[in-house]
N, C-alpha and C positions, 0 to 999 in steps of 0.2 A: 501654390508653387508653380502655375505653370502662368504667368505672368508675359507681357511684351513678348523678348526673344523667344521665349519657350513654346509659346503659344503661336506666335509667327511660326516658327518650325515645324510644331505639328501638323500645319495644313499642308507640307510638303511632306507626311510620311516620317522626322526625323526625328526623333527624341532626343531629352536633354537630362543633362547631369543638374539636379539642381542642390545644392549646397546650404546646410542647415541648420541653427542650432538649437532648433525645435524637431523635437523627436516624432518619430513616425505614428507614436500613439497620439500623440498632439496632434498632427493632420488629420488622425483617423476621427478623434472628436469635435476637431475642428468642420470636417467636409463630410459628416454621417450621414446627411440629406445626399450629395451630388456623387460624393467617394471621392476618394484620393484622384486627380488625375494621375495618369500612369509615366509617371517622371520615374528616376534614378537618383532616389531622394540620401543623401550621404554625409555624413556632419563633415566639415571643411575640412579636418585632419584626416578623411579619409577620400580626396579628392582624387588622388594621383590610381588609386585603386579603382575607383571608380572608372575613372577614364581609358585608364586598361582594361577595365570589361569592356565597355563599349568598343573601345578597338578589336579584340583576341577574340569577343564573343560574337560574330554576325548573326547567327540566330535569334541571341537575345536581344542584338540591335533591333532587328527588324522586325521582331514580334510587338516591342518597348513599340516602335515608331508606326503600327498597324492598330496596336492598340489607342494609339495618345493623340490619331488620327480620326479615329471612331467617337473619342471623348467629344473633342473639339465640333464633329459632324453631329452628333448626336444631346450629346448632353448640353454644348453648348454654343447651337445655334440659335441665329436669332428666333426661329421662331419657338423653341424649346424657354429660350429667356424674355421671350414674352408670355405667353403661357403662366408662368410662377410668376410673372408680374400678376398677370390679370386673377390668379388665384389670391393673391396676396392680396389684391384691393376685395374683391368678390368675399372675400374670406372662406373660399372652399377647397 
């Protein structure tokens, strides 16, 4: 879920609304190795609500876009994504 746009944004700090119709347990099984990147993950019928948080709520903005900032630095910098490459061929 945090693909192109969303991923571009995080390295400014900004988090994103991402829209879905795979449930948030589905990502959680999906990304059990990395976790969820820290998006505003919302099935599409619940957009408009979403995006009112994001605007009403600055705190939760800014916390969403400090966290989703950390991900992007930490979990998936290059040299973090080479790392699990080199584990993955290594097998350890």
């Amino acid at each position: 879920p945090l693909a192109g746009f969303a991923g571009e944004a995080a390295a400014y700090k900004k988090p994103a609304i991402v829209g879905s119709y795979i449930t948030e347990q589905e990502f959680i099984e999906a990304y059990h190795i990395l976790g969820i990147p820290p998006v505003l993950l919302c099935h599409p019928s619940e957009l408009k609500q979403a995006i009112l948080k994001m605007k009403n709520e600055p705190l939760f903005r800014e916390s969403l876009g400090e966290a989703v900032y950390h991900y992007v630095t930490n979990i998936l910098s290059s040299k973090q994504v080479a790392q699990r490459y080199i584990q993955l061929i290594t097998g350890r």
